[in-house]
N, C-alpha and C positions, 0 to 999 in steps of 0.2 A: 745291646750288641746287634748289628746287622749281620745279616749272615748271605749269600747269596747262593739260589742254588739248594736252599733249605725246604724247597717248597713242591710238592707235588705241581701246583702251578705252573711251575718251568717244564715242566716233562710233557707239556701236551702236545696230543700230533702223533702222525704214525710211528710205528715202531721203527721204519727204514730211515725218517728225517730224525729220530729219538737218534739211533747209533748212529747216525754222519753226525750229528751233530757233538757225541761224545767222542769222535773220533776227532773231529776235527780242533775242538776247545782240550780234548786230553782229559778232562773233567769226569769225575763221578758222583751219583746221584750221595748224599749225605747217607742214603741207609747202609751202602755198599761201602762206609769206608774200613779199612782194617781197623782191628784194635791200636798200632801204631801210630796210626796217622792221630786220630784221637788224642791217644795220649798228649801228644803234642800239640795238637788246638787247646786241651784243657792246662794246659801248665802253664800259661799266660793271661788263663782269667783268674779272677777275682770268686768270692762265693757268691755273689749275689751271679754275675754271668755265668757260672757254672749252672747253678741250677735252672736259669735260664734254657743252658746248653741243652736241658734234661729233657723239653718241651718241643728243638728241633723236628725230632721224628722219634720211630720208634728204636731205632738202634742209642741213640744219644740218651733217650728217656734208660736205659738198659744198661745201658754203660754210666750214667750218674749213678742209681741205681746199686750197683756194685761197691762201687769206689768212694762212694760219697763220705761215708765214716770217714778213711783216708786219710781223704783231701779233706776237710772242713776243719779235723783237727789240726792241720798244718798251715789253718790262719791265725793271723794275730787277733786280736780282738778289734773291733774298730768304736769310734768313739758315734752315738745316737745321738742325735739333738732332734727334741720335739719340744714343739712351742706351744705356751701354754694358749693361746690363741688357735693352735690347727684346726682346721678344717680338712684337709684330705692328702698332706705330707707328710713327712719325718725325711729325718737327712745323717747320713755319713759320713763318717768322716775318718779317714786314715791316718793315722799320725806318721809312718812309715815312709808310705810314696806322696804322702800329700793331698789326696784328692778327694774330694767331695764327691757324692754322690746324691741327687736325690728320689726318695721310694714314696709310690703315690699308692695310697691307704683307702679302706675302705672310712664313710661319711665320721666325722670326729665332732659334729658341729655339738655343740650342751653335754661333750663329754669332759673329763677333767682326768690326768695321768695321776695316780697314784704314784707307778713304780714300778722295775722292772724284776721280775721274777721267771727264773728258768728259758731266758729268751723270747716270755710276753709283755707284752705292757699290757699293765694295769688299770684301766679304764673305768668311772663310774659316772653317773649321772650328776652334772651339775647341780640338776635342784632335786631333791629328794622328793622320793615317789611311795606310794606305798607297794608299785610294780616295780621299783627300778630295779637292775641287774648289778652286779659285778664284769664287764667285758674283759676277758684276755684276747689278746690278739697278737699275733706272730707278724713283725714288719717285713720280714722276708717271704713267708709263705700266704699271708694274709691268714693263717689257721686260726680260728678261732672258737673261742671255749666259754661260756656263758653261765653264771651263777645266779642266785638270787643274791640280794645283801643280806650282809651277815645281821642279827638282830642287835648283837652289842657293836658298842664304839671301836674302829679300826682305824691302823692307819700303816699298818708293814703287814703284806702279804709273802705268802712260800706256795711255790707251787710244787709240788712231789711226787713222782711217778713210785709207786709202793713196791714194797720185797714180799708178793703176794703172788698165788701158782694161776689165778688167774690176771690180764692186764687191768690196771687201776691206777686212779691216780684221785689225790689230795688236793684240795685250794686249805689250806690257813690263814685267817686271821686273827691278828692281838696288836694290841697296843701295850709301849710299855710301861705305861703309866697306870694299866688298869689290869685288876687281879683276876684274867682269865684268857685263856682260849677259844678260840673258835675252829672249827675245821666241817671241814663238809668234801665226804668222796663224790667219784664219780657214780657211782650207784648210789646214791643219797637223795631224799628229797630236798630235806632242811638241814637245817645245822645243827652241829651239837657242841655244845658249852664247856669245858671244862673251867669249873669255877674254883680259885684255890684260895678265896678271901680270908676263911679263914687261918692259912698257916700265915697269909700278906698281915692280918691283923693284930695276932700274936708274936709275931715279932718284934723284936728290938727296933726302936727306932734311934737313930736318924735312916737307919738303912736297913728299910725294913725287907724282906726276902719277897722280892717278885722275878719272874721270867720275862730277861730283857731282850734277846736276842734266841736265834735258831737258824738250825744249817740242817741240808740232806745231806747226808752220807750212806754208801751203799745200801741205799734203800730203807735205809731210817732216819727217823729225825731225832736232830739232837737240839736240846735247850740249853741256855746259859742261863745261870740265875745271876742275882744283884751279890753274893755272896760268892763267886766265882768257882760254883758249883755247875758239874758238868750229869745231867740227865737225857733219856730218853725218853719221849713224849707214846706214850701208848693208846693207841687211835681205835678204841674198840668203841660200844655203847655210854660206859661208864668209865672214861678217858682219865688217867691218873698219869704222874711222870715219876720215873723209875732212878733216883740219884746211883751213877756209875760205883762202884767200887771194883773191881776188876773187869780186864775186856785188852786180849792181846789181838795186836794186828798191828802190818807193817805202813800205814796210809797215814795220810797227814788229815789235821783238823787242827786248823788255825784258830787263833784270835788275836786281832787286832788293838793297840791299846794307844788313842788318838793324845798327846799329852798338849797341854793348853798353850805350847808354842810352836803348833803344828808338827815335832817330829811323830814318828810313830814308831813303837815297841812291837813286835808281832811275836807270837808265842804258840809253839805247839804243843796239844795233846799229848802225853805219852802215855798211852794206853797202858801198859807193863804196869807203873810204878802211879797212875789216874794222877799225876799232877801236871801244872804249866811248867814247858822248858822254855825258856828264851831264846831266841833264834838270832842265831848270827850273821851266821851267811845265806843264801837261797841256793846258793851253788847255779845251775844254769837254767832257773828258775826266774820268775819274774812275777811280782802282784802288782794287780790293777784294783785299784780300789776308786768308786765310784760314791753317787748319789742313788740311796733309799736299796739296796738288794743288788747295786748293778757292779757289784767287785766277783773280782776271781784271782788265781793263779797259773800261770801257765810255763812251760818250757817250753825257752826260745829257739832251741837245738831243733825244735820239732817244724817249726816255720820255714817256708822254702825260698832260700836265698838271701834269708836273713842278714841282717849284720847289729842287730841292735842289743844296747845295754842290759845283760840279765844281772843276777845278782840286785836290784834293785826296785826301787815301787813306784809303778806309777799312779797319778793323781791327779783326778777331774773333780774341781771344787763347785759343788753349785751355787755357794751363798756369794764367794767372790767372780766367780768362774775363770781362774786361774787354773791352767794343764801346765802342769812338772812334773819333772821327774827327780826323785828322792835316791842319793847312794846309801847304802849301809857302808861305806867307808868314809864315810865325815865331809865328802866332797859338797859344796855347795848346789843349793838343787839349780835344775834346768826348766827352762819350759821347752813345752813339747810340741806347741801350737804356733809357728811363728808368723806363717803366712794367711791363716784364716781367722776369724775373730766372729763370733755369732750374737749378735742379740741376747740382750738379757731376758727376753724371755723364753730364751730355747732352755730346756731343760738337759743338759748331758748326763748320759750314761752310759759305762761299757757295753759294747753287744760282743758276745762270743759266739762265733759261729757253730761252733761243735754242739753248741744246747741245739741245733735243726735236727742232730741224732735222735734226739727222744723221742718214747714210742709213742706220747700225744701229740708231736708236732708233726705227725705223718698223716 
């Protein structure tokens, strides 16, 4: 975004050629502008230029500031493409207005993407070190968060800000093919293991009980197991998971159920009665479902000047890298993507703007 007029720089010179010269252009200095005017320069950007806006001066840094919650939630999500090649890019992309953007990153060179969690990618060292780290980093704010590697096998991380009186937040790892947990806080040195081999051993086979999947919710974390069991991961010294039997509340917790000629079932939580409902409609709702961590759900009511399809799911495939979009009323899907087409080895995933709210990405 250029901005003109943004800059201390313009203002030099005495005070009497300063006010002829605002007299004469009608112009005023960016710190002096009202809150109206404002509004109105911000409702025509985008969030990455908003937050841009934020850096202008100090009035703009003040007024982001405020309203940032806001506005951030009232973006659509946009589609990321990082190539497994990068060196010091990633790229946007809008399925809505169309447009591409591209965000220059801090150095990428011998790092490898895992996945995107909470608004980070997931970064780790191409060749294994006995120093090497786990990298989060924020494409939008460049924020970044730095772990050791976890000691067991990983390959799906969760980042989670805690329901704790004082600020904290979670990195998790697990694989789900291997019977345990990993997690490690922000106040943490090392990691700590939750190891559940033994109930993974003892069970029945062909399908024997491991934890495949997990989600934050209001500040906990919730597991899926291979038995369509729904627990709470409790993240103390001696880390156990807590299988649900009661638990009211009026909030959605989804799951997704992929069937092998690509439609998909989606099914909610009903807390009340702890079983899966099948979901019919989304009402003015819409899911984005991505590669490794990078899906969500949002209402489209909330986007400003919207017009796009709710009630339905949209879908960024990495293995084929086909973008559609899925009805829940039998309509034949669409793609989403007509005019730009990326390299295979860009990796796509949804970005949602409103994960810049969290209180680690500040």
């Amino acid at each position: 975004m250029v901005v003109q007029g943004a800059s201390d720089i313009n203002l030099k010179g005495t005070r009497s050629k300063k006010k002829k010269l605002d007299e004469y252009n009608n112009w005023r200095p960016w710190p002096d502008l009202p809150e109206p005017m404002l509004d109105l320069i911000t409702k025509s950007l985008g969030p990455i230029d908003y937050l841009m806006f934020g850096c202008v001066c100090r009035t703009g840094r003040s007024y982001v500031a405020t309203y940032k919650k806001g506005f951030l939630a009232s973006q659509p999500p946009l589609v990321l493409f990082l190539s497994t090649h990068a060196r010091r890019a990633c790229y946007f992309y809008s399925i809505f207005d169309r447009k591409l953007y591209k965000a220059i990153l801090p150095n990428l060179i011998g790092k490898s993407c895992l996945g995107i969690t909470c608004g980070y990618l997931v970064l780790k060292d191409k060749e294994g070190r006995t120093d090497s780290q786990i990298w989060l980093l924020n494409p939008f704010t460049r924020h970044e968060l730095r772990f050791p590697s976890p000691p067991k096998t990983y390959c799906h991380f969760i980042l989670a800000a805690l329901a704790t009186p004082l600020p904290e937040f979670v990195l998790i790892a697990f694989c789900r093919w291997q019977p345990y947990f990993q997690f490690h806080r922000s106040t943490d040195v090392h990691w700590t293991v939750y190891d559940y081999n033994d109930k993974f051993s003892s069970s029945p086979r062909p399908n024997p009980w491991m934890i495949i999947d997990g989600a934050v919710f209001k500040g906990k974390v919730y597991v899926l197991t291979s038995h369509a069991e729904i627990g709470i991961l409790n993240l103390n010294s001696h880390p156990y998971v807590t299988l649900l039997k009661l638990l009211g509340s009026n909030e959605q917790l989804l799951m997704i159920d992929e069937t092998s000629s690509n439609e998909y079932e989606v099914y909610e939580l009903n807390f009340l009665k702890m079983e899966w409902v099948k979901m019919q409609n989304f009402g003015d709702q819409a899911l984005f479902l991505g590669h490794i961590k990078g899906s969500g759900c949002c209402n489209v009511t909330t986007w400003k000047g919207s017009r796009q399809p709710s009630n339905c799911i949209y879908v960024v495939r990495y293995q084929t890298f086909v973008y559609t979009l899925h009805f829940l009323d039998g309509r034949y899907p669409e793609l989403i993507m007509h005019s730009h087409c990326m390299p295979n080895v860009f990796l796509p995933f949804w970005y949602f703007p409103r994960f810049l709210q969290c209180g680690f990405c500040i």
